[in-house]
KEKE-3310 file (N, C-alpha, C; in steps of 0.2 Angstrom, whole numbers, plus 5000, padded with zeros to 4 digits):
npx = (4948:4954:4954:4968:4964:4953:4957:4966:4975:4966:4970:4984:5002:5012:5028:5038:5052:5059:5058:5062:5073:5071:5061:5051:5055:5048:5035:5032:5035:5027:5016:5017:5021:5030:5036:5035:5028:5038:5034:5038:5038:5028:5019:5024:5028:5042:5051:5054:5052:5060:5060:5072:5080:5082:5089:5099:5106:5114:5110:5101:5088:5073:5073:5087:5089:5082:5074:5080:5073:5057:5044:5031:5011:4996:4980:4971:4978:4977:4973:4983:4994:5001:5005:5015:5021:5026:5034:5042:5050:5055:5049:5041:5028:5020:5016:5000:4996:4989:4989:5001:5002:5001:4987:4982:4989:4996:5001:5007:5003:4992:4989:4988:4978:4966:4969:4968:4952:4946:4935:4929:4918:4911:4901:4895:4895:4896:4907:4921:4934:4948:4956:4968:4962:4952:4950:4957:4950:4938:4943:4933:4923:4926:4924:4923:4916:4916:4911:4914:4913:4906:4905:4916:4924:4932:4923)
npy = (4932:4946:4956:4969:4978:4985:4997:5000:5015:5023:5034:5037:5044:5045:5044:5047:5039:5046:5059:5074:5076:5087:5092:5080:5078:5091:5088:5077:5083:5094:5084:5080:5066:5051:5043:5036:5026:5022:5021:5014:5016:5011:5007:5000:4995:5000:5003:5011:5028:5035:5046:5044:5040:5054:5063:5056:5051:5053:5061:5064:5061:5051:5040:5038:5038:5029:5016:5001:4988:4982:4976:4973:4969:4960:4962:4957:4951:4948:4958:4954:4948:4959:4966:4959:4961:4975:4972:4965:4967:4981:4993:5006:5008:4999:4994:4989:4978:4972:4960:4966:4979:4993:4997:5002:5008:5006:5010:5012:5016:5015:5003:5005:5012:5006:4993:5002:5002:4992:4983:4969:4960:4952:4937:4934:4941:4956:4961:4973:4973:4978:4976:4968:4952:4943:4942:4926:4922:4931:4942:4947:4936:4925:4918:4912:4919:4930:4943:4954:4971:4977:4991:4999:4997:5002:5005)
npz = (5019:5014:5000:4996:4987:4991:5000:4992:4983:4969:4960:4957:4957:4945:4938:4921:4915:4908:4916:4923:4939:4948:4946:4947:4960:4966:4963:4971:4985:4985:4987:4998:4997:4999:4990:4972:4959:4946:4927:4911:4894:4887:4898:4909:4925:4930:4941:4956:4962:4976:4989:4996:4984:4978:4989:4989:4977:4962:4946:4931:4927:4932:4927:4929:4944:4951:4960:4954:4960:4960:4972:4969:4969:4966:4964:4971:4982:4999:5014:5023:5019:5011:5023:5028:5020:5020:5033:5032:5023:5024:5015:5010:5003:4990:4972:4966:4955:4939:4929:4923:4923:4930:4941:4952:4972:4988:5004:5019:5028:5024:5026:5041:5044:5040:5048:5062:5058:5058:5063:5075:5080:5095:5094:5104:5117:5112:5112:5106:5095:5088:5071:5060:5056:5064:5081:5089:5102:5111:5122:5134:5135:5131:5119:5101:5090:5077:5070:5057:5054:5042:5038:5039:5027:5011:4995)
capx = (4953:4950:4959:4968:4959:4947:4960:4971:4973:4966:4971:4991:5008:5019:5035:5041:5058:5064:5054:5067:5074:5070:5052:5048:5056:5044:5028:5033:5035:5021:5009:5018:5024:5036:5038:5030:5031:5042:5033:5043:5035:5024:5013:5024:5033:5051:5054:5050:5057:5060:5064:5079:5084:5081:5092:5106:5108:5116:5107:5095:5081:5069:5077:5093:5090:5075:5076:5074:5071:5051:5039:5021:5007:4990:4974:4970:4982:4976:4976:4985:4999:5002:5006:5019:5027:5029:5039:5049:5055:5055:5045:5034:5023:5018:5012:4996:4997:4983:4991:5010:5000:4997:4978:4984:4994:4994:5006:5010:4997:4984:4984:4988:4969:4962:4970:4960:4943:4943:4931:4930:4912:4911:4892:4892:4894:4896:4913:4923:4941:4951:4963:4967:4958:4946:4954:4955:4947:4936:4944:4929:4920:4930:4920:4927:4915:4916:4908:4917:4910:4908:4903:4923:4927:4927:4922)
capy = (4936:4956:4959:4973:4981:4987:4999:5004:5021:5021:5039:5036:5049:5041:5048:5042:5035:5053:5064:5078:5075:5093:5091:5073:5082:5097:5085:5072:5087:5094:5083:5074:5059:5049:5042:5034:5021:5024:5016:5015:5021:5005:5010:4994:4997:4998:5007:5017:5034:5036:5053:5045:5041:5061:5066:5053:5049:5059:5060:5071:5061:5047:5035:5038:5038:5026:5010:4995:4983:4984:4971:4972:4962:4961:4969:4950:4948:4947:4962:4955:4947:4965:4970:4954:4961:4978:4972:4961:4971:4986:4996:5012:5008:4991:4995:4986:4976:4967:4960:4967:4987:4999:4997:5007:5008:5004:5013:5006:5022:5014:4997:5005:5017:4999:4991:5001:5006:4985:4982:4961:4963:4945:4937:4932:4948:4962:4965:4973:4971:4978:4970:4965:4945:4941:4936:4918:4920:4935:4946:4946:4928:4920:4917:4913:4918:4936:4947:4961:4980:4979:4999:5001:4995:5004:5001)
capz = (5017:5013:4998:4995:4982:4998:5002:4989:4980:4963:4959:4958:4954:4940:4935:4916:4917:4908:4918:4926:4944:4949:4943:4950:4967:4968:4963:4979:4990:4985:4986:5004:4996:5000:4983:4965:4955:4937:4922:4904:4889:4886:4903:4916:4932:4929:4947:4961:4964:4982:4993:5000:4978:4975:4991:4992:4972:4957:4941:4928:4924:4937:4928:4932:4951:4954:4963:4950:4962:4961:4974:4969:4971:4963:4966:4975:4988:5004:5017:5028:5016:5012:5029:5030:5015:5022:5039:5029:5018:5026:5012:5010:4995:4985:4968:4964:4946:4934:4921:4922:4923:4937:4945:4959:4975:4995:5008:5024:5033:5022:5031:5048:5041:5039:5054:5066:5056:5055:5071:5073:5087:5097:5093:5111:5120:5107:5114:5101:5093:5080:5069:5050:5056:5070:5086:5092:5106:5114:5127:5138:5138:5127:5113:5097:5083:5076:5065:5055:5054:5036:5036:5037:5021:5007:4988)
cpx = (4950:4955:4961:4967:4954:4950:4966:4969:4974:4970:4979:4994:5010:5022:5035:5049:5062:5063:5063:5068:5070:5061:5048:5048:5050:5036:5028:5031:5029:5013:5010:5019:5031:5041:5033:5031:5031:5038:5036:5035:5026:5017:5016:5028:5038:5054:5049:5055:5055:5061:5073:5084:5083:5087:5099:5110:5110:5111:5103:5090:5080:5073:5083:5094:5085:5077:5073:5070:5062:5048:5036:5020:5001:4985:4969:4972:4980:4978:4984:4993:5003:5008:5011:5023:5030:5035:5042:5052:5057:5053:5040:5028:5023:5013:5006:4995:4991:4986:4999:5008:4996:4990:4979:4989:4992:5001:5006:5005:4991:4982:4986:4980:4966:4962:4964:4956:4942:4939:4927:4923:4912:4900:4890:4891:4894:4902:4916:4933:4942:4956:4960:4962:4956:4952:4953:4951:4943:4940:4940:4922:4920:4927:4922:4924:4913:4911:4912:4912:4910:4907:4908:4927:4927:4928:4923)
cpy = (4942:4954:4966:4979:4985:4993:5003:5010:5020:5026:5038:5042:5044:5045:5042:5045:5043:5061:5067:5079:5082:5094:5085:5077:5087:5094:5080:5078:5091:5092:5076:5068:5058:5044:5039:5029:5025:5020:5020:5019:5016:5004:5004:5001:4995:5000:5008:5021:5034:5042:5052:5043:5050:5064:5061:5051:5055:5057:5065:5068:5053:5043:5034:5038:5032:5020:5006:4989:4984:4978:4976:4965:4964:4960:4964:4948:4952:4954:4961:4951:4953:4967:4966:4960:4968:4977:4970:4964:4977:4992:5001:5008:5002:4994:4989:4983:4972:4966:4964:4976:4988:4999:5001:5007:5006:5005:5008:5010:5017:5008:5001:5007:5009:4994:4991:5005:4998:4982:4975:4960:4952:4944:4934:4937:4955:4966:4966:4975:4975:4976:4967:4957:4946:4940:4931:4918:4928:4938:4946:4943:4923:4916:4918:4912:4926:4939:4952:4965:4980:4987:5001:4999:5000:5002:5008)
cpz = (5014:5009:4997:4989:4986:4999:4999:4984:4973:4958:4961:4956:4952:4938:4926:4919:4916:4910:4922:4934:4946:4950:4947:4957:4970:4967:4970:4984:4990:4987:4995:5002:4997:4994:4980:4962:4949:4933:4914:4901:4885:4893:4912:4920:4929:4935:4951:4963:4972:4985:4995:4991:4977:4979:4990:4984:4966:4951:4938:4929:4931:4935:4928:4940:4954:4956:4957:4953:4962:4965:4975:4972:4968:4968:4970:4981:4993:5007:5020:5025:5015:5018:5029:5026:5018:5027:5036:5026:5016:5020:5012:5008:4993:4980:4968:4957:4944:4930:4921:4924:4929:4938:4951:4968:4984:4999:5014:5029:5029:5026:5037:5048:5041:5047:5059:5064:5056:5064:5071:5080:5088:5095:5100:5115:5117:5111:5106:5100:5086:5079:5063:5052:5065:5074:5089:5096:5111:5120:5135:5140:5135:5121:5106:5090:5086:5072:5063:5052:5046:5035:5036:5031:5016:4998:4983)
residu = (UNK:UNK:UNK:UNK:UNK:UNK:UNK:UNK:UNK:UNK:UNK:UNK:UNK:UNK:UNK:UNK:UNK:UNK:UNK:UNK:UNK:UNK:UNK:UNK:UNK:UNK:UNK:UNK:UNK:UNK:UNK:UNK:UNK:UNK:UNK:UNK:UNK:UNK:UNK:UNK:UNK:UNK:UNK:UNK:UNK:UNK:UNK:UNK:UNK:UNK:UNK:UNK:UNK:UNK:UNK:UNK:UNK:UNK:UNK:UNK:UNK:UNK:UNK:UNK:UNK:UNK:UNK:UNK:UNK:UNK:UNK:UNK:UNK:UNK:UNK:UNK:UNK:UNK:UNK:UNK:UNK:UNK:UNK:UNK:UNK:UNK:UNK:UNK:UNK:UNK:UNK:UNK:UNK:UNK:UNK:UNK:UNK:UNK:UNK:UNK:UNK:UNK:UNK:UNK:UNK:UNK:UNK:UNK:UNK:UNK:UNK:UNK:UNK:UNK:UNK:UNK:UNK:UNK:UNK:UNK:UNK:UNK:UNK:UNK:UNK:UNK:UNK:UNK:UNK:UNK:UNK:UNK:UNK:UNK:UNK:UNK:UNK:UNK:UNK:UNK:UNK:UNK:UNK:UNK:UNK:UNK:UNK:UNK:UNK:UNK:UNK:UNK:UNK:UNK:UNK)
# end
């Protein structure tokens, strides 16, 4: 299991709860996001501001529009849990936590970026494979012990 700590952005956007809709708006847009996570005043996740809460919801301040439902995961869990979590639960973004507190963040472009730089090479023919885990069984001589490319990882 690769966790995702391999992969995730340390350098985050956070909005606080009272930051100004307008303000929050021009930093997403800005900076190409599609949203952030809200942390109170204590440094947790209480949210994530979205693009579709900025155009579809009323309000002055982040926290008056932000989604409270928050699913995280910590800076352990598996890539390829991750990736479970986005399809199911239709999700941009998954904050990263240690400890109840932001350690940094993972989009849905970041595993697709991991996906394919993950190169699974056979140690029977050196045929080679991408994909979050080894494949069962080789493509072309059926051989079913891999290697992964660690030069695509990064630290």
């Amino acid at each position: 299991m690769i966790p995702i700590k391999e992969v995730m952005t340390k350098e985050v956007l956070t909005f606080a709860e009272n930051t100004p809709v307008p303000e929050a708006a021009k930093q997403l847009a800005e900076r190409r996001l599609s949203g952030a996570p809200v942390l109170n005043e204590a440094g947790y996740v209480v949210g994530v501001l979205s693009e579709v809460d900025v155009i579809a919801k009323r309000g002055s301040t982040v926290g008056d529009i932000m989604t409270h439902h928050v699913i995280s995961i910590s800076e352990d869990t598996g890539i390829d849990e991750a990736a479970q979590l986005f399809a199911s639960e239709r999700i941009r973004r998954l904050p990263i936590l240690k400890e109840g507190r932001l350690v940094g963040l993972v989009s849905r472009s970041d595993i697709l970026g991991f996906f394919t730089a993950q190169v699974w090479t056979c140690n029977s023919c050196a045929h080679a494979e991408h994909g979050l885990q080894p494949p069962e069984r080789c493509a072309r001589c059926g051989g079913t012990e891999f290697r992964l490319d660690a030069a695509h990882l990064r630290h």
